[in-house]
N, C-alpha and C positions, 0 to 999 in steps of 0.2 A: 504494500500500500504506500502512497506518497502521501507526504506530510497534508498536502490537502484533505487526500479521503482521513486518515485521522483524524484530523481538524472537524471534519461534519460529523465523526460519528462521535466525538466529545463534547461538541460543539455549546451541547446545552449544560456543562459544568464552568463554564466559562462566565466570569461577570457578577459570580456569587455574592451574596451579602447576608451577615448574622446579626441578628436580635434576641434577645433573652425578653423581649416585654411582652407581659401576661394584657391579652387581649379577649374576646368573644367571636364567637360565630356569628354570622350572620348570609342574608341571603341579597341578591342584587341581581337582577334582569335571571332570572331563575338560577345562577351561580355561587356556589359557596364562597364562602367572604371569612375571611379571618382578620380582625381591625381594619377593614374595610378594603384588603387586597383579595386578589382571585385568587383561592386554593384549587392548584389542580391536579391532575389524576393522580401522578405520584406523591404531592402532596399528602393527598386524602389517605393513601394507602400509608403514610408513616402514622399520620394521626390517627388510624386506629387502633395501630401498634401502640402507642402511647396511652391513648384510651383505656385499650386492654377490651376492643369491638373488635371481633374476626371480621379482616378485612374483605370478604366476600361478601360480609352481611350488607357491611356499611357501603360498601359500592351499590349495590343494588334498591338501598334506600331513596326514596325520595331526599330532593336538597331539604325542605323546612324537616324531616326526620333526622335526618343527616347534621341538624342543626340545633338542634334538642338535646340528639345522643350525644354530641359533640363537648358541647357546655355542660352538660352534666356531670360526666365520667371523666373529662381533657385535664384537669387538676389532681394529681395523684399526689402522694404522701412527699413523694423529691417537690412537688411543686411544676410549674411550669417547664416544657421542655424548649428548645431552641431554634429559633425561627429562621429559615434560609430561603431566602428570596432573591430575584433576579428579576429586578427590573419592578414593574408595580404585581409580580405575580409570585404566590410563595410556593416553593421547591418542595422542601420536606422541613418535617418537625423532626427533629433529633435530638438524642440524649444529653446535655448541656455538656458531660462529663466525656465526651467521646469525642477521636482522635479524628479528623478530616484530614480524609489523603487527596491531593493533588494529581490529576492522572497525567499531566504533565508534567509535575516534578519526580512521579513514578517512570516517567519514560527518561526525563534526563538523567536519574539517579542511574539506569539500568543501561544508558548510553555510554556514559562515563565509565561502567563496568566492561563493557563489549565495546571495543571500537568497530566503526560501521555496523551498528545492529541496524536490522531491519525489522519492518513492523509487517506481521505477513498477514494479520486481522484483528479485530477489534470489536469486542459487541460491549452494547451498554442496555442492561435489563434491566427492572426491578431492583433499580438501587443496586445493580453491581455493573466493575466492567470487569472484563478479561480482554487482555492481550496476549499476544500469540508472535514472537520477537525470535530471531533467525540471527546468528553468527556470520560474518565472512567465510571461515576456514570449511571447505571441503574435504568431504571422506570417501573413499569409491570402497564398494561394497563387489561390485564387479564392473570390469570396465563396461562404460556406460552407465553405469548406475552408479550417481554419486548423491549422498548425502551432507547436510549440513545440520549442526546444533544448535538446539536454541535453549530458550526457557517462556513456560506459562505462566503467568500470573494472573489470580483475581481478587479484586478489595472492594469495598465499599467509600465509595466517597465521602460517607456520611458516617461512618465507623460504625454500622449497623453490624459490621463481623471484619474478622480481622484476615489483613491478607493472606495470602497462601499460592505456591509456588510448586513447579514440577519441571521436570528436564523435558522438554520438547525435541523431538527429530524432524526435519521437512527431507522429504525425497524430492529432488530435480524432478526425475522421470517424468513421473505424474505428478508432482506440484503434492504430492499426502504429504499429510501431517500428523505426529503420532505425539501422544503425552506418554511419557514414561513416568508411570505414578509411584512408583517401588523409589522414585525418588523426590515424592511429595512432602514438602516442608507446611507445619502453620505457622505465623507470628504470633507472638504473646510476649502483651507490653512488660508483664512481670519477670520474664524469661529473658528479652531479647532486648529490650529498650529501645534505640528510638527505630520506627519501622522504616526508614528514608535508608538508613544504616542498613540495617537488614536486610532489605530489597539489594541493597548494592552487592554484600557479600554473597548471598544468593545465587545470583547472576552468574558471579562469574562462577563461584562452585557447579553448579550445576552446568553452564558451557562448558566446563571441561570433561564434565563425567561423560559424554560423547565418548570420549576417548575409549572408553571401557565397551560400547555397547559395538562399536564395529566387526569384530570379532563374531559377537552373537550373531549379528545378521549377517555373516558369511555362512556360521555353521546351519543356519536355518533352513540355506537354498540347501544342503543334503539331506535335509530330515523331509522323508515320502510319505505323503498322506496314506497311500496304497490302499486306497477304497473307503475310508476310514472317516471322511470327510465329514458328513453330518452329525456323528457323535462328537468330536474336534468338536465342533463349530456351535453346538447346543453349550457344551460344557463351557466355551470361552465365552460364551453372549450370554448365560442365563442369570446375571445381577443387570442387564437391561430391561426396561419395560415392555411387556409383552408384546406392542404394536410394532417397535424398535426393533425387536429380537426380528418379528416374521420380515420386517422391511432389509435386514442386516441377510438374512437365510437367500430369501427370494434374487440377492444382487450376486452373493458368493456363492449359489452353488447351481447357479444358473453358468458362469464363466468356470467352473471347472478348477481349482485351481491343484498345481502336484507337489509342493512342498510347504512347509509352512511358513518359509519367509514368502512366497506367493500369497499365502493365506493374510496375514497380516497386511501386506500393500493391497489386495482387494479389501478388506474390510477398513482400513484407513482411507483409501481412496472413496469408498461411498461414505464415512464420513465428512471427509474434506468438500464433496461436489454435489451433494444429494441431500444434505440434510441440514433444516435452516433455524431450527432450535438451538439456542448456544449451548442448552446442557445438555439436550439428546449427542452434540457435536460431539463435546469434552468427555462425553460418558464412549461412545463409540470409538473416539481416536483413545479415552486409554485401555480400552480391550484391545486396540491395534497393539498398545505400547505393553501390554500383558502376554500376549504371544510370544517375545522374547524371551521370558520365563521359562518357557515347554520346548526342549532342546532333545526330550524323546517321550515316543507313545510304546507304552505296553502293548507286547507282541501277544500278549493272552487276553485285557481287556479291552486294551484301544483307546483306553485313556491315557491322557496326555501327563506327564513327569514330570513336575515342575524341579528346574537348577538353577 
């Protein structure tokens, strides 16, 4: 991605501003109102978090409902939570006592770790983003098929949960991309202090752990499915969700694949091209990044060995 397409998909963290002052709901041309700004969607969705209203209820509420349950429950025992707004419109309510991360000082901190990192995607969801960041240095796995390392990251801009981190692979080939979760880190402010720090060491530790996995994905191309394929492939997908599983089945075993570094780049490949969920993505690229693990299948059951 170039810094533009970045720039759009952040776009709306950009401009922020905080308030701690205890105000009311209220309603305006049929719009929720908090001290007389628009609260919107994702707004509403932290304030019922705050609340302690399951936020499916409260979306579904009429606004003067929505404005009742608001004012009556929004003052908890801490007191008023903290107001983020942009422009005459509030963002999210958030915990006074919580850490906002910067998703561009998250990218400079992880630039300064990696020189020439690249940014290869980006989502920004329900109060989180993840990025998805690629090294310079290539690996050839076999000639024409090269590799390079990276790292995943996802935080909350609002310190709604704390960052967390995993060793990322992108294949040239086909442009896949695999999360290697066997090397998934969390932050914890009491553990690690400050989290700007910790994203940076991160970084670079994880770009190098590359180092270690190229090996595995040579010994992969000899490991032979030999018939064996749809037991494989049940056993590696079945912590995805059921609809995910049969969409994962229906793409790998329609292309046939004969070894299990084959298995892995088809099943990272229809994540990377096919699927537009950023957790169904992340949940499927690190089954891709799982497969590394199973380096032989039992000749009596057919299940896969994990080393």
């Amino acid at each position: 991605m170039n810094e533009t397409e970045v720039s759009e998909r952040l776009e709306k963290y950009s401009g922020l501003e905080s308030t701690r002052e205890p105000a009311d709901f209220g309603e305006l041309g049929g719009n929720l109102t908090y001290g007389g700004s628009f609260v919107s969607f994702e707004a509403l969705r932290t304030a019922a978090r705050w609340a302690g209203i399951p936020a499916k209820f409260l979306l579904k509420c009429p606004v003067d409902l929505q404005e009742i349950l608001l004012n009556r429950f929004f003052k908890d025992v801490s007191g008023y939570p903290k107001t983020v707004f942009k422009e005459s419109e509030i963002f999210a309510f958030i915990n006074p006592s919580a850490t906002q991360i910067s998703p561009w000082r998250v990218i400079k901190t992880m630039e300064q770790s990696i020189s020439s990192l690249e940014i290869e995607r980006v989502y920004s969801t329900n109060g989180s983003v993840e990025i998805y960041t690629v090294g310079p240095k290539e690996h050839a796995v076999a000639v024409g098929d090269i590799v390079r390392g990276g790292v995943w990251i996802s935080f909350s801009p609002f310190g709604e949960a704390n960052p967390e981190v995993a060793g990322y692979t992108y294949r040239l080939a086909c442009l896949n991309g695999m999360v290697r979760e066997k090397e998934y880190a969390r932050f914890s402010y009491a553990r690690d202090g400050d989290p700007y720090e910790w994203i940076g060491s991160s970084t670079q530790n994880l770009y190098g752990a590359i180092e270690d996995e190229i090996e595995r994905y040579r010994a992969m191309r000899e490991v032979k499915l030999n018939g064996n394929l749809s037991s494989i492939l049940n056993h590696l997908i079945e912590s995805l969700p059921r609809d995910v599983q049969d969409l994962v089945k229906d793409y790998v075993l329609d292309r046939k694949p004969e070894t299990m570094y084959d298995l892995m780049c088809l099943v990272t490949e229809f994540a990377s091209h096919h699927l537009k969920n950023p957790r169904n993505i992340w949940s499927v690229m690190s089954v891709g990044g799982r497969t590394v693990e199973h380096l032989e299948i039992c000749e009596t059951c057919h299940q896969l060995i994990r080393r």
